[in-house]
C-alpha positions in Angstrom: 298.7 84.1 74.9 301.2 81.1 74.5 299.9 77.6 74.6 301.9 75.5 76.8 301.1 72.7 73.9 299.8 71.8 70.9 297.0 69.9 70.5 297.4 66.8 67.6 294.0 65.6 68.2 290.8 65.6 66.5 289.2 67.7 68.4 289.1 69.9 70.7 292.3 71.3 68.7 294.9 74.3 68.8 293.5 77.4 67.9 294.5 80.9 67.0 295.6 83.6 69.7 292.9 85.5 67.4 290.1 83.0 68.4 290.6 82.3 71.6 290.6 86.3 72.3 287.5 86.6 70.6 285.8 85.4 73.8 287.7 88.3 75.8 284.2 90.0 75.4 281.1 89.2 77.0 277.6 89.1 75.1 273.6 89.1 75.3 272.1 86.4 73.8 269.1 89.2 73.0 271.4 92.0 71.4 270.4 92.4 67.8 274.6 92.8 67.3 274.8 89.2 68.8 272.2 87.5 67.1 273.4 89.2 63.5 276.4 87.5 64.2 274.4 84.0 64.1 272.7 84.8 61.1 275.8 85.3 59.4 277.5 81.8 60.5 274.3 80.3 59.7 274.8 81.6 56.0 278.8 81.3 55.8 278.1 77.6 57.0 275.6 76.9 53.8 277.9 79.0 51.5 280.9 76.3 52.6 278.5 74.1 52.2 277.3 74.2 48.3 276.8 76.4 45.4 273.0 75.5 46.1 272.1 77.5 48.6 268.9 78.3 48.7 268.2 74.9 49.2 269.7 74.5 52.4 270.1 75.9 55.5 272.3 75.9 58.8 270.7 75.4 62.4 273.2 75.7 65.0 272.5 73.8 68.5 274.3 73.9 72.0 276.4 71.1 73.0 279.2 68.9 71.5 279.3 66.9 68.2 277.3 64.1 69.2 274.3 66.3 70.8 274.1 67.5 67.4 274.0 63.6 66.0 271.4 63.0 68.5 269.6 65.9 68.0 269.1 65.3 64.2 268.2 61.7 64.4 265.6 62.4 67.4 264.0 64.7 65.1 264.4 63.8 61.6 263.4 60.3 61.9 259.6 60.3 61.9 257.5 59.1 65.2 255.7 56.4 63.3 257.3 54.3 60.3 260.5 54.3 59.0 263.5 52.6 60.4 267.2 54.2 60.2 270.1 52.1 58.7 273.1 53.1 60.5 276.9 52.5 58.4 279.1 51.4 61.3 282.9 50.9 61.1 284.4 52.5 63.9 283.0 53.6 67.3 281.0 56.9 65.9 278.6 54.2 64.1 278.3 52.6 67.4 277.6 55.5 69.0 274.9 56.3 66.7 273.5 52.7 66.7 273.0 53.5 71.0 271.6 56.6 70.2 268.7 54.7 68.0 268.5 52.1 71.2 268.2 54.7 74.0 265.1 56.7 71.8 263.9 53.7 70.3 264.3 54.5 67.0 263.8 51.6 64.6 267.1 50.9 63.2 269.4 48.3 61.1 272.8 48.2 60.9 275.5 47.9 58.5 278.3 46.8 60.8 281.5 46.8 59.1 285.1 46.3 60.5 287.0 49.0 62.2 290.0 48.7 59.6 287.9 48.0 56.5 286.1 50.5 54.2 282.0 50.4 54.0 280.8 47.7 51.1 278.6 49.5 48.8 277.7 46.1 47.4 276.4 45.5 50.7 274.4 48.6 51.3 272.7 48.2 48.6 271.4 44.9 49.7 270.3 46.2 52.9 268.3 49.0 50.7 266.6 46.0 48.1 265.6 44.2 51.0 264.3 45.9 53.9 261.5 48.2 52.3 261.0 49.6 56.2 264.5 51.9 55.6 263.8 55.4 55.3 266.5 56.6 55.8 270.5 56.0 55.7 273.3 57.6 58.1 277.2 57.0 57.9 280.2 58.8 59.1 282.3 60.5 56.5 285.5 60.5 58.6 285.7 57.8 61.2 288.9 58.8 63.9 288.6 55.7 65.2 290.9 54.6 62.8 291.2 57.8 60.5 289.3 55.9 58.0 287.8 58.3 55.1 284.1 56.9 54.0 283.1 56.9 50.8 279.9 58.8 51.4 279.6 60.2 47.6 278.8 56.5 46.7 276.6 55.3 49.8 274.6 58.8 49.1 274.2 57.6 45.6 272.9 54.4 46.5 270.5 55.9 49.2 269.1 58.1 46.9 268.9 55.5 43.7 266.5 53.6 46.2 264.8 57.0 47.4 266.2 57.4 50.4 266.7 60.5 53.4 270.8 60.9 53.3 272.3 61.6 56.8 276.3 62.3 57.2 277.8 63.0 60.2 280.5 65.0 59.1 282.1 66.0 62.3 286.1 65.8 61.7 285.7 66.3 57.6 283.3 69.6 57.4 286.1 72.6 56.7 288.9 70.5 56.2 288.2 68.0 53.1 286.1 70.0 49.6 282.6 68.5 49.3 279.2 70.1 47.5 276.0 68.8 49.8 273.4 69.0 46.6 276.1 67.1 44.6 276.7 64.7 47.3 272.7 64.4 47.3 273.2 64.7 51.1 270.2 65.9 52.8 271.8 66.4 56.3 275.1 66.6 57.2 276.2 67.3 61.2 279.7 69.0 61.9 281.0 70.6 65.1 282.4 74.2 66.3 285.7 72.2 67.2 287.1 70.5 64.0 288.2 71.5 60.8 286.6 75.6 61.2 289.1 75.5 63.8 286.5 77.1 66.9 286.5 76.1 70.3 284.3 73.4 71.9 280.6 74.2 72.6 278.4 73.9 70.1 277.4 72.3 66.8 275.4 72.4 63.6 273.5 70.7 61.2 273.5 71.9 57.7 269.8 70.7 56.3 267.9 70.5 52.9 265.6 72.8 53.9 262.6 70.5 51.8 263.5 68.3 54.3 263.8 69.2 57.3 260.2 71.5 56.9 258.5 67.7 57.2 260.0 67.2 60.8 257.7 69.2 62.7 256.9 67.6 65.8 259.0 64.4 65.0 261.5 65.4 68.1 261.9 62.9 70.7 263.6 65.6 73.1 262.3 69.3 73.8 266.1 70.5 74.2 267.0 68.9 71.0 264.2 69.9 69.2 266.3 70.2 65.5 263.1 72.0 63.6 262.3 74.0 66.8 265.4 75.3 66.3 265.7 76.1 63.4 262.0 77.7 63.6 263.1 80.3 66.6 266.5 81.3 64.7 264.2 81.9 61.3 261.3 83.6 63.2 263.5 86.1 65.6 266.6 86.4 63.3 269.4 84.4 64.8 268.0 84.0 68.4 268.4 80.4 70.4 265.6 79.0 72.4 268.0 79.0 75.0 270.8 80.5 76.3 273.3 80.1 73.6 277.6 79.4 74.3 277.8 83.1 73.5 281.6 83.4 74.0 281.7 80.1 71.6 279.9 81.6 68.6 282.1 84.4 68.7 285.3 82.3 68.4 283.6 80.5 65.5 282.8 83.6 63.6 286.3 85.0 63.9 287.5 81.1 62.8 285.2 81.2 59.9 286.7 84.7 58.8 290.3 83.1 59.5 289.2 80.0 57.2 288.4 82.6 54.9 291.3 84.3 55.0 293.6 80.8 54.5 291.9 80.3 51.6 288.9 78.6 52.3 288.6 74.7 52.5 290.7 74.1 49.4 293.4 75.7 50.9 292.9 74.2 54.6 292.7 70.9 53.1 296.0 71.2 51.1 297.7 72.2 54.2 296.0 69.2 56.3 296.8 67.0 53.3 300.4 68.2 53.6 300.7 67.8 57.1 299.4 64.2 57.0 302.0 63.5 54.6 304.5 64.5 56.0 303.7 62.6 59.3 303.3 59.1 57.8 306.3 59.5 55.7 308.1 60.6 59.2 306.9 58.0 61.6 307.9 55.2 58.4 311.1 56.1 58.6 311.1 55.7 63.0 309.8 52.6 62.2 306.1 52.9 63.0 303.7 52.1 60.6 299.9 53.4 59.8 297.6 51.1 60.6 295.2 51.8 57.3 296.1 51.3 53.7 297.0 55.1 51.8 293.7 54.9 49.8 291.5 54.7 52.5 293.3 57.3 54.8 291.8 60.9 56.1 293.8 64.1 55.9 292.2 64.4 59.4 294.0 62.1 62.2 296.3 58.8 61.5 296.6 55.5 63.6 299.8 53.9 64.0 300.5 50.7 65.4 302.6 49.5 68.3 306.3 48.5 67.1 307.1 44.8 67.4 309.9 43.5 69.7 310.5 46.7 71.6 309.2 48.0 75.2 307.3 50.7 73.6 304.1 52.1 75.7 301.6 54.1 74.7 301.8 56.1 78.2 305.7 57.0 78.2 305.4 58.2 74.8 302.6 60.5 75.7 304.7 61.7 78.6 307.6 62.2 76.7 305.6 64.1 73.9 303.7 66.4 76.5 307.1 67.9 77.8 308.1 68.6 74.5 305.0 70.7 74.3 302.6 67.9 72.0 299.4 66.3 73.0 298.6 62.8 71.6 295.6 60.3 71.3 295.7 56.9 72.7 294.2 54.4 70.0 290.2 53.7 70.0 290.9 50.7 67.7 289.8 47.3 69.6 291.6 44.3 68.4 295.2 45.7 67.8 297.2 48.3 70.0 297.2 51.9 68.1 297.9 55.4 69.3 296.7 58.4 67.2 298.5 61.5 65.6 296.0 64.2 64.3 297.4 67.1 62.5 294.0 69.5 61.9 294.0 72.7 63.6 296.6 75.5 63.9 299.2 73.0 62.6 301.6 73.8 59.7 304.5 71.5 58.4 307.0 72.7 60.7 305.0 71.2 63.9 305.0 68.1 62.5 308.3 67.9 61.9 309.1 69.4 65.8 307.1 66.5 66.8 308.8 63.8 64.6 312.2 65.1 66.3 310.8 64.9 69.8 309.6 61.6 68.7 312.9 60.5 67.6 314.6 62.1 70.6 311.8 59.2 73.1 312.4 56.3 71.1 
């Protein structure tokens, strides 16, 4: 089952022939064989996750990355008191920050700029002076830019002043090594279609289970109901509330096992690192250049800006790239004209370099 291109995105991404036939096979969302499968991504997810794991557990909920972001504030954040301080440098931030606004959720936020890295000096303030903050949320890997947060130092600074960690992990989960306990993070949000390498459909939040036991009844939304979620899969041993993306969770298992098989995260994030690489040191030599310094860049997805004094467009590359068999992301970034190269997925050295000659072949 060719692909008639590959996806350099961040998300949804090329898969294996392996996963996508995984969903060849229908299922019963009631079959004990089905819901053992949950039960065992729910526990690969937390073994990925730390060397702690009894502490934690994994809920998994229907819906893309940012139902998932909703669903965990909308229940995590308590009904009365507390306010949420949201780390915003890109348009994931924002989209969190109108999350807060549409289920009036008390909120402050951090707002930093799209091309600059979060000021833990800064943070800190917020946390010294605003006693109301409960709790504190940032994205580890913004693809607005590509920009890689440095969520081991807000985390520390959250919890120096006490406070409930939140990380929406979405395009770093599976690609890029992290421990949750030693990270101090008490939530952390990911999706079936990033780094694991599954196909769109659902997500899942990794929780301290301490935690996330003192949400009961904080949810905001029945259908995103976090702790009713997790509650029903405990209580009945895998099963959903509702009707689960049944072909979806059976792509994820098989691209768990195939991250297994890799390696594990060490290795995928070696060969993402490579990839990335690769890429910049390609496009520099086109004459494009990355729009974020090396020391705050992601392994996950790159911007690179618009040449000067040429007729480029954005549109004729993509056009150009797509019958060559690549896919492409226009730029998200507001105040200077990007595009966006992601090389996660079913990518290995030898694509990149395919597309750097394709590339070469538009200019």
């Amino acid at each position: 089952m060719q692909n008639p291109y590959l996806l350099l995105t961040p998300g949804p991404l090329s898969t294996t022939n392996s996963v996508r036939q995984a969903m060849m096979r229908d299922w019963c969302t009631w079959d004990n064989e089905y819901n053992q499968i949950v039960q065992e991504i729910r526990n690969r997810l937390v073994k990925l996750a730390t060397v702690q794991k009894e502490l934690y557990t994994a809920v998994l909920m229907q819906g893309s990355g940012s139902f998932c972001v909703e669903s965990t504030i909308g229940t995590v954040m308590p009904r009365d008191g507390g306010k949420l301080l949201v780390i915003a440098n890109g348009a994931y931030g924002d989209r969190i920050v109108q999350m807060c606004e549409v289920l009036n959720i008390p909120h402050i936020v951090h707002a930093v700029d799209e091309c600059e890295s979060i000021h833990i000096n800064d943070v800190e303030h917020f946390l010294k002076e605003d006693k109301e903050i409960s709790h504190v949320i940032a994205v580890h890997c913004e693809t607005t830019t590509g920009m890689l947060n440095p969520i081991e130092e807000i985390c520390y600074i959250a919890k120096k002043y006490n406070k409930i960690t939140i990380v929406d992990g979405m395009s770093s989960f599976g690609g890029i090594p992290m421990d949750l306990d030693e990270l101090q993070i008490d939530f952390l949000i990911s999706s079936a279609n990033k780094c694991i390498q599954g196909v769109p459909g659902f997500g899942f939040v990794i929780a301290k289970k301490a935690e996330l036991a003192k949400c009961k009844e904080n949810a905001r939304s029945l259908s995103l109901d976090l702790y009713d979620q997790y509650e029903t899969m405990e209580k009945h041993q895998g099963k959903w509330r509702f009707t689960s993306p049944t072909h979806v969770v059976r792509a994820f298992y098989k691209a768990l096992q195939e991250l297994e098989a890799e390696g594990g995260i060490n290795a995928r994030f070696k060969r993402y690192s490579e990839n990335q690489k690769c890429l910049v040191r390609g496009m520099k030599e086109l004459g494009f250049t990355a729009l974020l310094d090396e020391k705050y860049q992601s392994p996950i997805i790159t911007s690179f800006l618009y040449p000067e004094n040429t007729k480029f467009t954005f549109q004729q590359l993509y056009n150009s790239l797509k019958k060559h068999g690549f896919v492409i992301y226009p730029g998200k970034v507001s105040e200077v004209d990007t595009f966006r190269i992601g090389n996660i997925g079913e990518v290995y050295i030898e694509d990149i370099e395919r597309l750097l000659d394709s590339i070469r072949q538009t200019i």
